[in-house]
C-alpha positions in Angstrom: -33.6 -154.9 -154.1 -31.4 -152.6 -155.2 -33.9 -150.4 -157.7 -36.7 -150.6 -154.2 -34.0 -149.2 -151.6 -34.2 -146.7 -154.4 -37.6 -146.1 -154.6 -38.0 -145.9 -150.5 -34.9 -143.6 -149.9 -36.5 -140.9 -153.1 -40.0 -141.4 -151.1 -38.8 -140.1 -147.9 -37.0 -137.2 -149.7 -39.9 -136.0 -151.1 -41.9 -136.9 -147.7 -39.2 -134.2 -146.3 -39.8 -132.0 -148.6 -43.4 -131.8 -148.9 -43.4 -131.7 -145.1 -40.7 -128.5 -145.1 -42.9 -126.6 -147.6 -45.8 -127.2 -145.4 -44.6 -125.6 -142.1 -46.2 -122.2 -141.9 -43.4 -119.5 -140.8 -42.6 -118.5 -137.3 -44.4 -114.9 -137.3 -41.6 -112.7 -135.9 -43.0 -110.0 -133.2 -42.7 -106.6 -134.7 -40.8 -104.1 -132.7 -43.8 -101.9 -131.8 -45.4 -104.9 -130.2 -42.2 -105.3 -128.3 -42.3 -101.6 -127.2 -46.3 -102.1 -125.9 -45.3 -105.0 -124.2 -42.4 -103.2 -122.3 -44.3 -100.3 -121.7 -47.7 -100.9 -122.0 -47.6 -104.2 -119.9 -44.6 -104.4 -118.1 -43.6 -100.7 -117.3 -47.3 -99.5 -116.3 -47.4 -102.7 -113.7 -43.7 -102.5 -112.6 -44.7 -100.6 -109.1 -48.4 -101.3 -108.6 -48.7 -105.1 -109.9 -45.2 -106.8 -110.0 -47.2 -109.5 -110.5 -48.3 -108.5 -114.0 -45.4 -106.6 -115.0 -43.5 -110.7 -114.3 -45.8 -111.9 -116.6 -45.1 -109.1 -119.4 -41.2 -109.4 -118.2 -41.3 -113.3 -119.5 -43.7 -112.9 -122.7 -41.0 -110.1 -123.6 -38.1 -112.3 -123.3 -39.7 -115.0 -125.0 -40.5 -113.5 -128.0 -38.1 -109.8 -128.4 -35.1 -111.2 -126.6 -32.3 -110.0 -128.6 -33.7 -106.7 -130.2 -33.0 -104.1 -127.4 -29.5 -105.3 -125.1 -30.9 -102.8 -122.6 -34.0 -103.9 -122.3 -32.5 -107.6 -121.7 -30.1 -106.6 -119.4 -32.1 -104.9 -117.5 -34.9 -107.6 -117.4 -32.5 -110.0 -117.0 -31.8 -108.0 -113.3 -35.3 -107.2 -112.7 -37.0 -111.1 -112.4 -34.5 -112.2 -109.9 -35.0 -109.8 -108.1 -38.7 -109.7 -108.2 -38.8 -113.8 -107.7 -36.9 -113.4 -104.4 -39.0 -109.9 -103.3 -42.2 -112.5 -104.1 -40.6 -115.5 -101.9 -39.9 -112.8 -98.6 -43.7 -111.7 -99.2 -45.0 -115.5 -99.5 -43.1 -116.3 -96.7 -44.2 -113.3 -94.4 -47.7 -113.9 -95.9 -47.8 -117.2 -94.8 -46.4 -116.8 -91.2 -49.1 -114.1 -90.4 -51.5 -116.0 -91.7 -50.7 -118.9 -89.8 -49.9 -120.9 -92.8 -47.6 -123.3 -91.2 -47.4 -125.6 -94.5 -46.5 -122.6 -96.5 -44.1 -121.0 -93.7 -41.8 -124.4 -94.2 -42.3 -124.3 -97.7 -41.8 -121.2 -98.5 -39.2 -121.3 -95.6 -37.3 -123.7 -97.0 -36.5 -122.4 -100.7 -35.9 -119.3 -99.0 -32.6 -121.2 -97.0 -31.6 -123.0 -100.0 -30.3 -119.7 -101.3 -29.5 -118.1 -98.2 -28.5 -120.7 -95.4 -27.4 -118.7 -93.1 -30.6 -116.0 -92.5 -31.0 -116.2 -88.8 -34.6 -114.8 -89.0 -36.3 -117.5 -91.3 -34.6 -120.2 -89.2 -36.2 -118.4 -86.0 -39.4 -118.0 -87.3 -39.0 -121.8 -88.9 -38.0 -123.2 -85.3 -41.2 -120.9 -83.5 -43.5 -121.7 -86.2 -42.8 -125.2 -84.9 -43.7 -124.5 -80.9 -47.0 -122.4 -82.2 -48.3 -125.2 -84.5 -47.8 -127.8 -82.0 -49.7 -125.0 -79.4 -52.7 -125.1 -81.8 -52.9 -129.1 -82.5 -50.5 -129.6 -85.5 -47.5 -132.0 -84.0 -46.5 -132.3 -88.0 -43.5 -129.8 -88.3 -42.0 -130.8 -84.9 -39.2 -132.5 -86.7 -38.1 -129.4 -88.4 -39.1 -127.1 -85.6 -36.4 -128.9 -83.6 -33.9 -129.2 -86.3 -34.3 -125.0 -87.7 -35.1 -124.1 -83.7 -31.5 -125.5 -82.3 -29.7 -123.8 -85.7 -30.9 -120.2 -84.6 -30.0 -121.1 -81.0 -26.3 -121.4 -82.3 -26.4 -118.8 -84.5 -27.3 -116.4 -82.0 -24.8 -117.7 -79.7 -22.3 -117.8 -81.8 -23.1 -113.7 -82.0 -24.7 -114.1 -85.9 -28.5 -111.8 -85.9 -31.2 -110.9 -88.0 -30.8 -107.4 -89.5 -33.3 -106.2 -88.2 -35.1 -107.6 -84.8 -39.0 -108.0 -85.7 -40.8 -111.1 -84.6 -38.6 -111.0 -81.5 -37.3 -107.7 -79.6 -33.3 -108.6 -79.2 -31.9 -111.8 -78.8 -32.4 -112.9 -75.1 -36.1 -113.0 -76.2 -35.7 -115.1 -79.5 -33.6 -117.1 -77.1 -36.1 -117.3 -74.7 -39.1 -118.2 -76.9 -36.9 -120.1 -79.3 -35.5 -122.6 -76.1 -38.7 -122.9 -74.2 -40.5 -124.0 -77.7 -38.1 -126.6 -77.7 -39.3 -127.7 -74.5 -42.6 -127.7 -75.0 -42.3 -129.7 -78.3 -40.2 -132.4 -77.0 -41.7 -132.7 -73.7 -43.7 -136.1 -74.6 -41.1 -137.6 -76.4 -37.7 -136.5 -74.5 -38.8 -135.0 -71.1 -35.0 -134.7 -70.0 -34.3 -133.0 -73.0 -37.0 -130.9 -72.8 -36.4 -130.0 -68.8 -32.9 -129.0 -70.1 -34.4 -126.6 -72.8 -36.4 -125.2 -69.9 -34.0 -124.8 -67.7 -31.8 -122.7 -70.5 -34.8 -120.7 -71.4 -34.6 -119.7 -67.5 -31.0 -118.4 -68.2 -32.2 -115.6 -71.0 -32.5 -112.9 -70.9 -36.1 -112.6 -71.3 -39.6 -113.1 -69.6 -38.9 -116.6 -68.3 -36.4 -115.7 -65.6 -39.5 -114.0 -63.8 -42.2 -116.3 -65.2 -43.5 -119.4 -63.4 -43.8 -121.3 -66.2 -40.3 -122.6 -66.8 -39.6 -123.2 -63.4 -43.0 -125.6 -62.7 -42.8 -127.6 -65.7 -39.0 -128.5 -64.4 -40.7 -129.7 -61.3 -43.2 -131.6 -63.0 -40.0 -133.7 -65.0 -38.7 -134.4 -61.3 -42.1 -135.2 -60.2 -42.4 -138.1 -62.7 -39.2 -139.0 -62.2 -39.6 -139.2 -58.9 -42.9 -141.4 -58.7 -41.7 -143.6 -61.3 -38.2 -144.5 -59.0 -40.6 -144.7 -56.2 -42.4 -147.4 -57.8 -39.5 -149.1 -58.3 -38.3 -149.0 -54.8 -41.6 -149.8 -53.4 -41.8 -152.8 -55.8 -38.1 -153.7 -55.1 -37.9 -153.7 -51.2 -42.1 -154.6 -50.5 -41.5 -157.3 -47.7 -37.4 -157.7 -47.8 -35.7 -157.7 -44.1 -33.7 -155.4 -44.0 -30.6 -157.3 -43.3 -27.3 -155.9 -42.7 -26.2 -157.0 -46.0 -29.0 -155.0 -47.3 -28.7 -151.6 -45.7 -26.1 -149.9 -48.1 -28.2 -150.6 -51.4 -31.3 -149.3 -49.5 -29.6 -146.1 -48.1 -28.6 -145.6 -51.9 -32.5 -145.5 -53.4 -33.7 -143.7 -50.4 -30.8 -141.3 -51.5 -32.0 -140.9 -54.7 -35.4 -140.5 -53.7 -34.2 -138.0 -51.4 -32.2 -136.5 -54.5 -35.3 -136.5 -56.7 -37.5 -134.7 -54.1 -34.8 -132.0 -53.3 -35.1 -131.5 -57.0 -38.7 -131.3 -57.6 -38.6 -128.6 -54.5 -36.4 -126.8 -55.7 -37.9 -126.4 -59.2 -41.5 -125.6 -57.2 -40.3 -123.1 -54.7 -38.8 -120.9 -57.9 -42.0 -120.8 -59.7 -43.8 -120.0 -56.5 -41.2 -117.4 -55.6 -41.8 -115.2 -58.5 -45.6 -116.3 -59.2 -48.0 -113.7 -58.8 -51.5 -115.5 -58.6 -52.5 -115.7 -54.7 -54.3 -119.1 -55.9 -51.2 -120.6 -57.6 -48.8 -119.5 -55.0 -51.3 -120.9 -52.1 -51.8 -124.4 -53.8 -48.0 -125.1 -54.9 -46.5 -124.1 -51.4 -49.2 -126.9 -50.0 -47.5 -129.0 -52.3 -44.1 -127.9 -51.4 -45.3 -128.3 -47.7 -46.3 -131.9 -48.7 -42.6 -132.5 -50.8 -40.6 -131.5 -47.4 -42.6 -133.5 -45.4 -41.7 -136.9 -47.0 -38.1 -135.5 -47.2 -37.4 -134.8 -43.8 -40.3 -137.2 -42.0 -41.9 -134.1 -40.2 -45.2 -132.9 -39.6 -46.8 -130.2 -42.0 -47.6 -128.5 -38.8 -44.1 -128.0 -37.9 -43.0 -127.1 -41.8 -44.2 -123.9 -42.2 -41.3 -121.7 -41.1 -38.9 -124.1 -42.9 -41.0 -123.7 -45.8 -41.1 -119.9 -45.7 -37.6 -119.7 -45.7 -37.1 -122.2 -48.4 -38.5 -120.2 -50.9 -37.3 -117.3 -49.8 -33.9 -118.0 -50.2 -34.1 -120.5 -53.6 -33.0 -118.0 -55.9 -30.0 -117.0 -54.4 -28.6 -120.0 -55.0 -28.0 -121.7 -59.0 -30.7 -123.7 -60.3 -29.7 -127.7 -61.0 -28.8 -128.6 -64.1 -30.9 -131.3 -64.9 -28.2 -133.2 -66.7 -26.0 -132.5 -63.7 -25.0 -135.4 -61.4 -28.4 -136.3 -59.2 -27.4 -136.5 -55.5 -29.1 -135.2 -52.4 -28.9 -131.5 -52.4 -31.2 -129.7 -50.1 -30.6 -125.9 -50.2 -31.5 -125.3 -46.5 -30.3 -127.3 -43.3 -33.6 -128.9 -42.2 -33.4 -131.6 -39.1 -34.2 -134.8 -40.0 -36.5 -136.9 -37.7 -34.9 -140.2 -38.2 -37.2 -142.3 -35.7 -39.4 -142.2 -38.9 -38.2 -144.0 -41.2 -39.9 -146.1 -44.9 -38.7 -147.7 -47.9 -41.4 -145.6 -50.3 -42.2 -142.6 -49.9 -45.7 -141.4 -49.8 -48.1 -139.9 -52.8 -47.5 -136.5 -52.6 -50.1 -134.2 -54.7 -49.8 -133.4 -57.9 -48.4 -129.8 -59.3 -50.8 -129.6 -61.8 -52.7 -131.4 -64.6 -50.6 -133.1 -67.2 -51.3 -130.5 -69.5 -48.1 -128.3 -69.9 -49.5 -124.8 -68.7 -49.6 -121.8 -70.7 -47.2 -119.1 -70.9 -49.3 -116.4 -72.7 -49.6 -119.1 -76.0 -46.9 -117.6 -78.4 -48.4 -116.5 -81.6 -48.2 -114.1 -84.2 -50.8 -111.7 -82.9 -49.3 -111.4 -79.4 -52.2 -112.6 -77.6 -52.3 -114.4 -74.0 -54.1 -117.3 -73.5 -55.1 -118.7 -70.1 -53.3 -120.9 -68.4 -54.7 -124.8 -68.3 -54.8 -126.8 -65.9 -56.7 -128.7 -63.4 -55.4 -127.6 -60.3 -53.8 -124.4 -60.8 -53.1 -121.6 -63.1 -50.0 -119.9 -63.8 -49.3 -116.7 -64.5 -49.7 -115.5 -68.2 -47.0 -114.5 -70.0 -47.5 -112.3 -73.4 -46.3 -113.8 -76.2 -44.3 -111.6 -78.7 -46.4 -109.1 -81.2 -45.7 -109.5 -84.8 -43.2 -107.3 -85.6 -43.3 -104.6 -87.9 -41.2 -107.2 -90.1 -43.6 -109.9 -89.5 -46.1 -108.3 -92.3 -45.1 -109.1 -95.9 -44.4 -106.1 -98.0 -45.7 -106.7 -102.0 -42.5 -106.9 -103.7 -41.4 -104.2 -106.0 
């Protein structure tokens, strides 16, 4: 056993060997081919083709590393700096292109280094809002999550260095809080009348756009059919015993609350709406809201109604997570010989379709405003900024 373990162990020795003698040599690059490759490859490309010259930057590393420590160093500098110029153009590239997958992407890596660059996260949270504009509901999530992060950023006084998608901060707040509301209108319609009514209190196009202002009434309008439902549902052929009378004086409160609400909301978008058309068919509407509210005929309304809207902005707009309790703005006699348990279908502000406000996107056109009943007044979206296109990194 002994003399085999012998025979084995010299066999692989020699194995080793033969193997050792038969590995050709590493051919070592000369340093002239070292110089062509600096100069001829990377140096001639540097400016007009960084792309090439980062090709000729790593093939120099790879194989002359080591033979000039000022060409390392110096190398060593250059292809950061290059990789992160290359991730600013992909990322500018993308958003003007409307590459939404690549904007996150590219987004992303971007704020893995740099967490705290309010412009991606404002271009990250509006790519959102435009993409959902154009079909795609799939970067919602993050819209939400990157939108609200530039929302405190800017408030807490951090912006871009320079302004380029967006003029100054009351309009990135603008955009930034009314894309919020438009994205999570389906699934959170309180939330997303809350983002509304903030994006009223920029400084920006929506404090003079109708836009904020009537998709605020529509949340009261559902809100208000929906607890009119309920009531009718609840008291549909119960005497009214005396028992009774406190609990029903509660819900016709909060009808009543709902409605003040809704008006509200309405008579601000029709005070500052310019369309004839728009302002025509929502003050019908309005006409239709006070006459359920204060049991009078339309006839008798219009005066009332005038005044309403001419005096709604003087006075703040609800917060819609503010306590809901009748609030009429005006004094408005009540005609109490009147009286029901529901209150009666009132016309709708619009189709369910969230209208237009000049759809954002990044070539600053307007689109019309949707809906089956009315149109609002177009509001034009940011231009791309001179920011906005990608520079080829150098």
């Amino acid at each position: 056993m002994k003399k085999t373990l012998k025979f084995i162990n010299l066999g692989f020795a020699a194995l080793v060997g033969v193997t050792a003698f038969a590995m050709p040599a590493v051919a070592q690059t000369t340093d002239e081919e070292c110089n062509k490759i600096y100069n001829e490859k990377f140096g001639v490309n540097r400016k007009d083709k960084p792309d090439v010259a980062y090709e000729a930057a790593k093939e120099h590393q790879a194989k002359c590393k080591g033979k000039d420590a000022d060409i390392d160093k110096y190398l060593e500098g250059w292809i950061p700096k290059y990789l992160k110029a290359k991730l600013e153009f992909d990322f500018g590239n993308a958003y003007t292109s409307k590459n939404y997958p690549d904007v996150y992407k590219f987004g992303k890596e971007i704020l893995n280094n740099e967490p705290e660059r309010v412009d991606v996260l404002i271009k990250l949270g509006y790519s959102g809002y435009l993409a959902d504009k154009a079909g795609n509901s799939t970067f919602q999530t993050d819209a939400i999550v990157y939108g609200k992060k530039a929302l405190q950023m800017l408030e807490a006084g951090k912006a871009p260095t320079k302004w380029d998608l967006f003029k100054d901060k009351g309009e990135a707040e603008g955009w930034l809080t009314y894309g919020l509301g438009a994205i999570l209108q389906k699934t959170s319609p309180k939330e997303a009348a809350t983002y509304y009514y903030k994006s009223t209190k920029t400084d920006s196009i929506f404090k003079t756009s109708s836009a904020a202002y009537l998709l605020i009434a529509k949340y009261y309008q559902a809100e208000f059919s929906k607890f009119n439902e309920e009531v009718d549902k609840k008291w549909k052929d119960v005497p009214i015993t005396d028992d009774k009378k406190a609990d029903l004086k509660a819900d016709e409160d909060k009808l009543g609350a709902f409605l003040d609400r809704w008006a509200d909301a309405l008579a601000r978008a029709i005070s500052v709406e310019t369309n004839a058309e728009s302002k025509k068919l929502w003050t019908g509407i309005l006409t239709d809201i006070f006459t359920e509210r204060y049991k009078k005929k339309k006839e008798d309304l219009g005066a009332d109604v005038s005044k309403y809207i001419a005096v709604v902005q003087k006075n703040p707009l609800p917060d819609p997570n503010s306590e809901l309790k009748p609030a009429p703005i005006m004094e408005v006699p009540v005609d109490t010989t009147t009286s029901t348990t529901a209150a009666k279908p009132i016309a709708s502000i619009a189709s369910t379709t969230a209208p237009e406000v000049g759809t954002a996107n990044p070539n600053g056109t307007a689109a019309k405003t949707t809906g089956a009943t009315a149109k609002a007044t177009t509001v034009k979206a940011p231009a791309k900024g001179k920011g906005s296109k990608a520079k080829k990194p150098r």
